[in-house]
PATIDO-577959 format. One line per field, with one value per residue: residue in three letters; residue number from 1; x, z, y of N, C-alpha, C, O in turn. Coordinates in nm, 2 decimals. Example, Ala and Ser with C-alpha at 12.3 -4.5 7.8 and 13.67 -1.06 7.14 Angstrom:
2
sedo	[ala,ser]
tike	[1,2]
n_px	[1.32,1.28]
n_pz	[0.78,0.71]
n_py	[-0.57,-0.22]
ca_px	[1.23,1.37]
ca_pz	[0.78,0.71]
ca_py	[-0.45,-0.11]
c_px	[1.32,1.29]
c_pz	[0.78,0.79]
c_py	[-0.33,0.00]
o_px	[1.42,1.34]
o_pz	[0.85,0.80]
o_py	[-0.33,0.11]
This chain:
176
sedo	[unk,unk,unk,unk,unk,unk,unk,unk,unk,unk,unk,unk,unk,unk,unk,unk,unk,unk,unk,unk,unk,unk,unk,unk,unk,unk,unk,unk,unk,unk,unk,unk,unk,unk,unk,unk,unk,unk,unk,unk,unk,unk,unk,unk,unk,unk,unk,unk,unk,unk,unk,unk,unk,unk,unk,unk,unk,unk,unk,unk,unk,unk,unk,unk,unk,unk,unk,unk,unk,unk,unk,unk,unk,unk,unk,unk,unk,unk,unk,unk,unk,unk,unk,unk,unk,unk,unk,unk,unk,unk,unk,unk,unk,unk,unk,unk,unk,unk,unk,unk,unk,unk,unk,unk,unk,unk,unk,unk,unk,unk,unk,unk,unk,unk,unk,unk,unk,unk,unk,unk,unk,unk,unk,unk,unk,unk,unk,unk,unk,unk,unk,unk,unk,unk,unk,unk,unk,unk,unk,unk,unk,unk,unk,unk,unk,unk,unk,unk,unk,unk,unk,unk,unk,unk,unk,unk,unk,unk,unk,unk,unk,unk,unk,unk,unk,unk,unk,unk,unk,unk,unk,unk,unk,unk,unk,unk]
tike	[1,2,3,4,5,6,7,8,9,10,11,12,13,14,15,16,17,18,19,20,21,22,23,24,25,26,27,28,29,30,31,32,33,34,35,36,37,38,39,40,41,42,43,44,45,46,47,48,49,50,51,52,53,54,55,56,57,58,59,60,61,62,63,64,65,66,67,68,69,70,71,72,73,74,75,76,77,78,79,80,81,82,83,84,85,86,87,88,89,90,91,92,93,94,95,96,97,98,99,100,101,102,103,104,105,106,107,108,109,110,111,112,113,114,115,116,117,118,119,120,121,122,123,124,125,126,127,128,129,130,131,132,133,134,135,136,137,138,139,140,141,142,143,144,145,146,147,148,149,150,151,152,153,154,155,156,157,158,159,160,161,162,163,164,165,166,167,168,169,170,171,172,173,174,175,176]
n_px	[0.68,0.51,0.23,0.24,0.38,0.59,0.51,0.61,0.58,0.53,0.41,0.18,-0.01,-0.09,-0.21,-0.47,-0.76,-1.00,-0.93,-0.70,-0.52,-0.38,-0.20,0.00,0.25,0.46,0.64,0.83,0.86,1.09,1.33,1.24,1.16,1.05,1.20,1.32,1.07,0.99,1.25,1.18,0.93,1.04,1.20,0.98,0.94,0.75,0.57,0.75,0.75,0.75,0.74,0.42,0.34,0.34,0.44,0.27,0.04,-0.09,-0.08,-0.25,-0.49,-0.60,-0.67,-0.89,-1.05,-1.10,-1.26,-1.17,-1.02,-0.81,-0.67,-0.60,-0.48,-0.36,-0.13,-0.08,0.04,0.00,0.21,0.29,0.55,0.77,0.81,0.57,0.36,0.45,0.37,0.09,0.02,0.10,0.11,-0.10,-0.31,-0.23,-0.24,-0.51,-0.68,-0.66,-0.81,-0.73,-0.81,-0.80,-0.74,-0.70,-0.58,-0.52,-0.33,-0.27,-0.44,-0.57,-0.53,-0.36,-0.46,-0.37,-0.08,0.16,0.13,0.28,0.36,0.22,0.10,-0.21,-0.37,-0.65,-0.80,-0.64,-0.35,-0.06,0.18,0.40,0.57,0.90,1.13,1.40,1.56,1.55,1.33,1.39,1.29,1.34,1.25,0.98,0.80,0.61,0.38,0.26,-0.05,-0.14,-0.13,-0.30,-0.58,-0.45,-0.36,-0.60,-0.71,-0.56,-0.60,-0.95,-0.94,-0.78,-0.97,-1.19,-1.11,-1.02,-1.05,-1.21,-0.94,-1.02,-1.20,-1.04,-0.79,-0.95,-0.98,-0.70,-0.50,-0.22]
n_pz	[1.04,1.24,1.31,1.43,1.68,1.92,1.78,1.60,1.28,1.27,1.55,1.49,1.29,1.54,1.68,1.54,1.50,1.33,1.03,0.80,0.53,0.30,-0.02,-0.30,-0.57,-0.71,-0.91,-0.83,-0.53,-0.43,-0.30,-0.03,0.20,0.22,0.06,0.05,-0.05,-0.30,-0.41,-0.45,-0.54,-0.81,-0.86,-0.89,-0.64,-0.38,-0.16,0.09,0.49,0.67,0.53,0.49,0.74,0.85,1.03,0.97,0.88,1.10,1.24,1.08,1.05,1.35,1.36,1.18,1.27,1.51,1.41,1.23,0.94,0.67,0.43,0.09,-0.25,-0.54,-0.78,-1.14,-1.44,-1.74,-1.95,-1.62,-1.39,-1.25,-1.04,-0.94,-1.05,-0.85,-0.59,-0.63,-0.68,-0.46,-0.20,-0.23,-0.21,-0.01,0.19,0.19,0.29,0.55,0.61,0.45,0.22,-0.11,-0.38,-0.73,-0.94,-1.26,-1.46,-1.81,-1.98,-1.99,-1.86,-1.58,-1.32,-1.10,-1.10,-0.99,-0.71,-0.39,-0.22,0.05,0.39,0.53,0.82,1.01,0.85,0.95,1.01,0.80,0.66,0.47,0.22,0.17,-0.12,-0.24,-0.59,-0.64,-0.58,-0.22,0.11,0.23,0.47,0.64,0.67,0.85,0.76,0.84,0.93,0.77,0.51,0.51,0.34,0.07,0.07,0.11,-0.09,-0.25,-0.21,-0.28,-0.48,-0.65,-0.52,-0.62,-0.95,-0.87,-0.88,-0.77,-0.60,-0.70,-0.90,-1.05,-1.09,-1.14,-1.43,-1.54,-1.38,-1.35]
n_py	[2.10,1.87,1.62,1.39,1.42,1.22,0.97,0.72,0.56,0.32,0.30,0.47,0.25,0.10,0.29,0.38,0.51,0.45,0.42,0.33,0.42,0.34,0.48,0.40,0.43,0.33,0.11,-0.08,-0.24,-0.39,-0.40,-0.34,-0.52,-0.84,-1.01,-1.24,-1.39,-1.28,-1.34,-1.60,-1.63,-1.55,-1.76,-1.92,-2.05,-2.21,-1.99,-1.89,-1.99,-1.78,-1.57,-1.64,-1.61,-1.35,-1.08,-0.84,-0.94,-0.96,-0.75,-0.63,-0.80,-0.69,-0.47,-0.50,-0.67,-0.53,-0.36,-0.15,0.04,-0.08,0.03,0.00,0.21,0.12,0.22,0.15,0.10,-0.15,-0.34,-0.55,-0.50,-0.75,-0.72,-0.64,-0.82,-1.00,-0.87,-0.84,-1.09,-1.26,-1.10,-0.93,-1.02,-1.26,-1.06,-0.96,-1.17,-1.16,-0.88,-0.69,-0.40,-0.34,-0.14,-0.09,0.14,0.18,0.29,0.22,0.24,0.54,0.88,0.94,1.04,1.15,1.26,1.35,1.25,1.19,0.86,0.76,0.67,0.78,0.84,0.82,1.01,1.27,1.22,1.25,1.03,1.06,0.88,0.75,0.66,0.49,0.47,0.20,0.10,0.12,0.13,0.38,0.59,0.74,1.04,1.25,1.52,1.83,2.00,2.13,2.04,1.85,1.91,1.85,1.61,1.42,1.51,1.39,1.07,1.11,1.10,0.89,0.71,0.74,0.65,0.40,0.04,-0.21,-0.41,-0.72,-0.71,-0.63,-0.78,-0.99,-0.96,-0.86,-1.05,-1.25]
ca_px	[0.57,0.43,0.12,0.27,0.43,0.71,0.48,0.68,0.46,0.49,0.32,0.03,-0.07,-0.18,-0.32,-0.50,-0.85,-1.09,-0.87,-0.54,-0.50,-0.24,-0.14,0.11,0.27,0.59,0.61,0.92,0.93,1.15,1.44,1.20,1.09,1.00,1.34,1.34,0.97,1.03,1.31,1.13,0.84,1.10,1.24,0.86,0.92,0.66,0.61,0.84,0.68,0.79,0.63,0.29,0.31,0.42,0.35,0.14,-0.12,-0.14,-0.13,-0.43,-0.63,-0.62,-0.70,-1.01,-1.13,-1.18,-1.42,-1.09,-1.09,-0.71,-0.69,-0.46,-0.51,-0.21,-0.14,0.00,0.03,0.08,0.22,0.33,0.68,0.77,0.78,0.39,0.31,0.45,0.31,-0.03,-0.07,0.11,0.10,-0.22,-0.43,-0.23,-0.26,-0.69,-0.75,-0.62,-0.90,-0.71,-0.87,-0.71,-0.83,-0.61,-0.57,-0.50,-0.38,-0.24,-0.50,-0.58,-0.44,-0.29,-0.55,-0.31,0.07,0.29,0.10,0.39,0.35,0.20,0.00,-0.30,-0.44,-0.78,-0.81,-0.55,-0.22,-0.06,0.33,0.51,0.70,1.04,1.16,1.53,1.53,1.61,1.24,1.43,1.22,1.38,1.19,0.87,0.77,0.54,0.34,0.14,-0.21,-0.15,-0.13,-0.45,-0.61,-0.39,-0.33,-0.75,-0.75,-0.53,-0.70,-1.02,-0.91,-0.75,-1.08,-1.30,-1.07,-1.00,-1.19,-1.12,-0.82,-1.06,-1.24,-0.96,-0.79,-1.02,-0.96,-0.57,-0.39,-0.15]
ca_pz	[1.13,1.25,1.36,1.52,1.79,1.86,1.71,1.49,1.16,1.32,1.60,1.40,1.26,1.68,1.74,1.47,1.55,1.25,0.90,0.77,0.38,0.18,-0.14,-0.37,-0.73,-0.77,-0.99,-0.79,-0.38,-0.40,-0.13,0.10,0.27,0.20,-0.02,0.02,-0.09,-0.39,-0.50,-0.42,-0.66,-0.93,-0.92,-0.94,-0.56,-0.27,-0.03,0.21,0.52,0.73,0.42,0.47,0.85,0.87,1.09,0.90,0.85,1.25,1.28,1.01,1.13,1.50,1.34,1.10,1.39,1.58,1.32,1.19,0.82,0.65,0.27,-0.03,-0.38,-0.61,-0.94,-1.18,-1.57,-1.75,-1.87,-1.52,-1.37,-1.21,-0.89,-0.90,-1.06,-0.68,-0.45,-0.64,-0.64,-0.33,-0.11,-0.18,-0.21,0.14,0.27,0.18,0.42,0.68,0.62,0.41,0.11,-0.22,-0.51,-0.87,-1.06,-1.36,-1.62,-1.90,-2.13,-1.92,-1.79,-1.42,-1.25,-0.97,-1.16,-0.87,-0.59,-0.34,-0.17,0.14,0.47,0.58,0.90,1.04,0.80,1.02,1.02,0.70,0.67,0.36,0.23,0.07,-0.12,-0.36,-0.75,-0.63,-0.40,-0.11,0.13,0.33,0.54,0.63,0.71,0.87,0.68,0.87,0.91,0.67,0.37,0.50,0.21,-0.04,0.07,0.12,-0.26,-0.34,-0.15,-0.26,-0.65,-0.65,-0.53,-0.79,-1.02,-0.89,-0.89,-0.62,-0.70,-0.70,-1.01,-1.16,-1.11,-1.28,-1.59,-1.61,-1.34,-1.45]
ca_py	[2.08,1.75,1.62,1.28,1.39,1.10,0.84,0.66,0.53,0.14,0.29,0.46,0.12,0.07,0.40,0.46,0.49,0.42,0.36,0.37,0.43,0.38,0.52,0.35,0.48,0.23,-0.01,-0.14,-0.20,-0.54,-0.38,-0.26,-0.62,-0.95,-0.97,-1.34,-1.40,-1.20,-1.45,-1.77,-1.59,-1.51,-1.91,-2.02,-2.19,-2.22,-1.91,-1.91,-2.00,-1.66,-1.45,-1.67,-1.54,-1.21,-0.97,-0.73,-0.97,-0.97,-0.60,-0.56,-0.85,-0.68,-0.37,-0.51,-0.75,-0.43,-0.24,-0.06,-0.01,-0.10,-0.05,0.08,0.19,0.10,0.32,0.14,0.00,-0.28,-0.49,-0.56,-0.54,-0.88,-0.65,-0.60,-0.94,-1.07,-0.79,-0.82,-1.26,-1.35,-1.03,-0.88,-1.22,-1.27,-0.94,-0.93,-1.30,-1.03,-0.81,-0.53,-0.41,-0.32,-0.10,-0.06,0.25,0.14,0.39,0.15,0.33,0.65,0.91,0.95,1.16,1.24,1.21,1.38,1.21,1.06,0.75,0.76,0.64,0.89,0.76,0.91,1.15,1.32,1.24,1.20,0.99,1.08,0.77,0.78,0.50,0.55,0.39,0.00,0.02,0.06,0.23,0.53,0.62,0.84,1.19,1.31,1.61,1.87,2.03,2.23,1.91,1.76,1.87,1.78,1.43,1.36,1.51,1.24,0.97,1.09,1.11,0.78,0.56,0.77,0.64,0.28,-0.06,-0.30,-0.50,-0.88,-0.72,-0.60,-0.90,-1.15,-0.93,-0.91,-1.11,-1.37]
c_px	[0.53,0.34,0.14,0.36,0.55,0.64,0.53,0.55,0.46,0.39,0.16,-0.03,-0.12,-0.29,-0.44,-0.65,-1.00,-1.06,-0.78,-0.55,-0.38,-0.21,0.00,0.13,0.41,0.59,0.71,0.90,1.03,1.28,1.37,1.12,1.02,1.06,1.35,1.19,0.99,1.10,1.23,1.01,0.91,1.16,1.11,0.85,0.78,0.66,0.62,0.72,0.61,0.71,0.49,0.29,0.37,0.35,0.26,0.01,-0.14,-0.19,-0.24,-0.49,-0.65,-0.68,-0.85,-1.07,-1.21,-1.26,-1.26,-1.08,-0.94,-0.71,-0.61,-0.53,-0.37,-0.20,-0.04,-0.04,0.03,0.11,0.31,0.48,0.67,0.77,0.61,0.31,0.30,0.38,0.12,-0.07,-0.05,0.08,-0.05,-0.29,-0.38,-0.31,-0.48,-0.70,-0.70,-0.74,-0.88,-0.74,-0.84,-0.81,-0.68,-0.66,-0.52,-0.49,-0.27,-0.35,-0.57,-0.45,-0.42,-0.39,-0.48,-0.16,0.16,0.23,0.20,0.30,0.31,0.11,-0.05,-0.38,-0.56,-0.82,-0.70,-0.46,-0.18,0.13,0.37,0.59,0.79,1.11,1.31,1.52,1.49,1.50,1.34,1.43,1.36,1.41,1.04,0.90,0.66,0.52,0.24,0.03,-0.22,-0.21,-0.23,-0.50,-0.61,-0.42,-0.45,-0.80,-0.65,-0.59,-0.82,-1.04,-0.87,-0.88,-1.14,-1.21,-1.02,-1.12,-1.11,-1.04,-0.89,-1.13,-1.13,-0.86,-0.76,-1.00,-0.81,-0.46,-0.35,-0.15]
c_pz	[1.12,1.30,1.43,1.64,1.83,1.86,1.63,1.35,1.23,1.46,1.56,1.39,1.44,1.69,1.67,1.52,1.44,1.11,0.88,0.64,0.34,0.02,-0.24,-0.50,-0.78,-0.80,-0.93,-0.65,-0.31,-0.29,-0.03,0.22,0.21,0.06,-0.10,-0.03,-0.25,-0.44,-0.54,-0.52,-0.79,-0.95,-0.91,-0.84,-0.47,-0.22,0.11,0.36,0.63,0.68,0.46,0.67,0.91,0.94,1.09,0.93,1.02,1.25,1.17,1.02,1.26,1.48,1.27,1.26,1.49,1.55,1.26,1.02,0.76,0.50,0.16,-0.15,-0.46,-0.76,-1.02,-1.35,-1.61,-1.88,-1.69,-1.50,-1.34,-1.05,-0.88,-0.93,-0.89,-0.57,-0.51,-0.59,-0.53,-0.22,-0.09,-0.18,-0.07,0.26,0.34,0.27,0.54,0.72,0.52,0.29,0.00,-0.30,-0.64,-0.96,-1.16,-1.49,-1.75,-2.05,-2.09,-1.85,-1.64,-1.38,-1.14,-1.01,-1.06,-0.76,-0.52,-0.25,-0.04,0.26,0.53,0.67,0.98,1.00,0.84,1.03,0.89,0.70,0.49,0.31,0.14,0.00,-0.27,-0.50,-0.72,-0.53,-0.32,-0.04,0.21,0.46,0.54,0.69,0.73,0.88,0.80,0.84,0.75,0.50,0.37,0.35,0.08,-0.06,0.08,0.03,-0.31,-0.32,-0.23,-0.43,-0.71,-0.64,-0.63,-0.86,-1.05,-0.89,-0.79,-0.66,-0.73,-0.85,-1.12,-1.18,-1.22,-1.40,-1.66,-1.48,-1.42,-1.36]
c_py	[1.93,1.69,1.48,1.27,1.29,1.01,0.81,0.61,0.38,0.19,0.37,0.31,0.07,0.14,0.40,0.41,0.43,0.41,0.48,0.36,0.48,0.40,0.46,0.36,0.39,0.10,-0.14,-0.10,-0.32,-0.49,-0.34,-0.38,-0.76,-1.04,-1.11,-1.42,-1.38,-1.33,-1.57,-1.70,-1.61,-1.68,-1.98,-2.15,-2.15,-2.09,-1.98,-1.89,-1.86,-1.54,-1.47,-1.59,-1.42,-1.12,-0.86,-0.80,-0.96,-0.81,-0.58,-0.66,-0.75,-0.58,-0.40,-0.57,-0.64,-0.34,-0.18,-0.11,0.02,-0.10,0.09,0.09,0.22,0.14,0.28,0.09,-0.10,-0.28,-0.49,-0.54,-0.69,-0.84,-0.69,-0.73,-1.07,-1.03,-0.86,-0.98,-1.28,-1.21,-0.97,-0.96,-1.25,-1.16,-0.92,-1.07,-1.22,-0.95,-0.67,-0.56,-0.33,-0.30,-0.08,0.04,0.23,0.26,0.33,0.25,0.45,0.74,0.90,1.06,1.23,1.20,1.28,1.37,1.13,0.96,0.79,0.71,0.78,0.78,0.86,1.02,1.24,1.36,1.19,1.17,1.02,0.97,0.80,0.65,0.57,0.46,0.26,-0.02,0.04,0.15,0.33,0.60,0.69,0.99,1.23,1.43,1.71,1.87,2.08,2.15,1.83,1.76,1.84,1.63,1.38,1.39,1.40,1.11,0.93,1.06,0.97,0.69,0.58,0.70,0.52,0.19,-0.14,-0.42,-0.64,-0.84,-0.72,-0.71,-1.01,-1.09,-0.95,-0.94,-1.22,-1.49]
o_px	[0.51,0.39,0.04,0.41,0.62,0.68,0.48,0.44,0.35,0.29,0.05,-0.10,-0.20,-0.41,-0.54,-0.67,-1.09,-1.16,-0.76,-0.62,-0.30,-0.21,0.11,0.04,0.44,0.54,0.70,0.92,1.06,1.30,1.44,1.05,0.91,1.00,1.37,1.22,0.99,1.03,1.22,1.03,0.85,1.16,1.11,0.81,0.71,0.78,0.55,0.63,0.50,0.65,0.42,0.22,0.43,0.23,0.20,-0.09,-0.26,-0.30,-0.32,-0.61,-0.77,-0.76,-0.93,-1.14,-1.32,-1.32,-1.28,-1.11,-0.90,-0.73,-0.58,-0.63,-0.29,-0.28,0.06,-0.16,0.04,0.05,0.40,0.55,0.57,0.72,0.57,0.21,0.22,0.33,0.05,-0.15,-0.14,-0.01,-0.11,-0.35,-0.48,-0.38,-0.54,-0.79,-0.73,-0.78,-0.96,-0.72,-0.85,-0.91,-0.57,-0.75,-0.42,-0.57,-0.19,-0.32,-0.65,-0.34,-0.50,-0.37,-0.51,-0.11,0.28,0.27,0.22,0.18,0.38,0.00,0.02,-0.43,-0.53,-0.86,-0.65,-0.43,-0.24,0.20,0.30,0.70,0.76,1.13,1.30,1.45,1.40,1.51,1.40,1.50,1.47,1.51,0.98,1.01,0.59,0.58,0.14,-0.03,-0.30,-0.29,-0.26,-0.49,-0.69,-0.47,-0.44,-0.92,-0.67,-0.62,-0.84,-1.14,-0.94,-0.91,-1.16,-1.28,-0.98,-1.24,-0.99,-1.07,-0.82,-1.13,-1.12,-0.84,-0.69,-0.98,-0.78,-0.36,-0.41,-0.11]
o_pz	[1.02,1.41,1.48,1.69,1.73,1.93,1.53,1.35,1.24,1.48,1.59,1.48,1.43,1.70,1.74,1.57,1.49,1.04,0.90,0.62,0.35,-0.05,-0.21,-0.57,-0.90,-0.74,-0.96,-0.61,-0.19,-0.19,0.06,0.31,0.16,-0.02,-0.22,-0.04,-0.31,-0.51,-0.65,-0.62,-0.87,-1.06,-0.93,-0.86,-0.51,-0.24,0.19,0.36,0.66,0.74,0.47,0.68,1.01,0.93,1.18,0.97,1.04,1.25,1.19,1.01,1.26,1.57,1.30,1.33,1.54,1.62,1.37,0.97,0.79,0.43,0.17,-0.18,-0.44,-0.84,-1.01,-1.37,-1.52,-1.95,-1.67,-1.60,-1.38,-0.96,-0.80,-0.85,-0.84,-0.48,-0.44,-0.49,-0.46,-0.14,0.02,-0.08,0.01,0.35,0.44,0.35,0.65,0.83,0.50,0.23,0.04,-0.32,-0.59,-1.03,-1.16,-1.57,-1.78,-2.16,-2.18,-1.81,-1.59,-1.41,-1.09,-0.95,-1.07,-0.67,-0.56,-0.22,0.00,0.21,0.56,0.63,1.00,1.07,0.74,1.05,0.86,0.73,0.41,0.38,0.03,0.07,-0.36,-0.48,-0.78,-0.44,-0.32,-0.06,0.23,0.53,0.43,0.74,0.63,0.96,0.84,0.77,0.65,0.42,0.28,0.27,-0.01,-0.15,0.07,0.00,-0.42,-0.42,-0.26,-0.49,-0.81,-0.73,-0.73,-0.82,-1.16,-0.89,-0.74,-0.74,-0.80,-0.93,-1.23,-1.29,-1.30,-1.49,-1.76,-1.48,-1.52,-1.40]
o_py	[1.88,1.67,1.44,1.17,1.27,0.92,0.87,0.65,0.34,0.12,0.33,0.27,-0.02,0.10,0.42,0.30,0.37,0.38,0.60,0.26,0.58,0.30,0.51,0.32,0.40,0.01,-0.26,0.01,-0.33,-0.56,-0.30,-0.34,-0.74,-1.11,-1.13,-1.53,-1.48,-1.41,-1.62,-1.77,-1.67,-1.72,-2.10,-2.26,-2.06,-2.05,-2.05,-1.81,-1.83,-1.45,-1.37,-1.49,-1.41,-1.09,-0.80,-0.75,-0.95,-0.77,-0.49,-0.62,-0.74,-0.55,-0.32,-0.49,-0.65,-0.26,-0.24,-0.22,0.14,-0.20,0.20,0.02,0.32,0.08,0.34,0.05,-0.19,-0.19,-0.40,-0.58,-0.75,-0.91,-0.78,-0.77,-1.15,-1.10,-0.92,-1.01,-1.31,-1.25,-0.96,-0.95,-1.26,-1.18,-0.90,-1.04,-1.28,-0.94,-0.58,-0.67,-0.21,-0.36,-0.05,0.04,0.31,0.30,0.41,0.29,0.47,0.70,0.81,1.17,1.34,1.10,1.23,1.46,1.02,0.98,0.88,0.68,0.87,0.68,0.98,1.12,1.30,1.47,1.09,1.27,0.95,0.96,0.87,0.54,0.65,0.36,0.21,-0.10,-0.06,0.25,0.29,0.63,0.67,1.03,1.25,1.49,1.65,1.79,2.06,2.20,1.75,1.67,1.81,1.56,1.26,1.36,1.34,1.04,0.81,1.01,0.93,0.61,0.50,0.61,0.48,0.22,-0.15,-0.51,-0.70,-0.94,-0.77,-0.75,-1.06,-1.17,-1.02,-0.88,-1.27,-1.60]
């Protein structure tokens, strides 16, 4: 069963009518995009200038600029991979001058309040994509989940914020 009809998940991020939430539990997504960023992090060079203009930040500015509300909470440990050390300084510090807004679940000294939550975008409450991603990050694909999983995936959602802080506090305490 699916509730997107032949909308692909790239065209969600158009439709969507009042906020998109994303869910994230992997400590690794380095094959799934921005491949060559990633390196130029890992040799300690400049970002690349392609990374600094990437088309996401257009599609969630176009989406914030219109009242639309763009924002993830990312579940993870530390000490950090070298994966998350990149997505968190250069991607989400890029991503947030966009408008999108980032919370961290942090269970380094807690438990996992939601430990077999998969990966996913939930957009208007509504439609919920499934993501697939294999050991090496390297996304998949999606799926899109019925009616029926609504209330699963808006008890993961809703479990996750109770339980994060917005990535700029958490941050100042232990980025590197």
């Amino acid at each position: 069963m699916t509730t997107s009809s032949s909308r692909s998940l790239g065209d969600w991020f158009t439709v969507f009518e009042r906020e998109a939430f994303r869910l994230e539990t992997l400590d690794d997504y380095s094959q799934s995009g921005g491949v060559d960023a990633y390196r130029a992090f890992l040799a300690g060079e400049e970002q690349p200038e392609s990374y600094k203009a990437a088309a996401w930040l257009t599609t969630v500015g176009n989406a914030t600029e219109a009242g639309k509300r763009v924002y993830r909470v990312h579940i993870l440990s530390r000490p950090l991979t070298d994966y998350l050390r990149f997505e968190l300084s250069w991607g989400y510090r890029r991503n947030a001058s966009a408008g999108e807004e980032f919370f961290i679940l942090d269970t380094t000294e807690t438990e996992n309040p939601i430990p077999d939550a998969p990966d996913f975008w939930l957009f208007d409450d509504q439609v919920i994509a499934a993501m697939a991603y294999d050991d090496a990050g390297k996304y998949l694909g999606s799926e899109f989940l019925g009616d029926d999983r609504l209330a699963e995936f808006r008890t993961y959602r809703d479990t996750a914020l109770a339980h994060a802080e917005p990535f700029a506090e958490w941050w100042a305490r232990h980025g590197e």
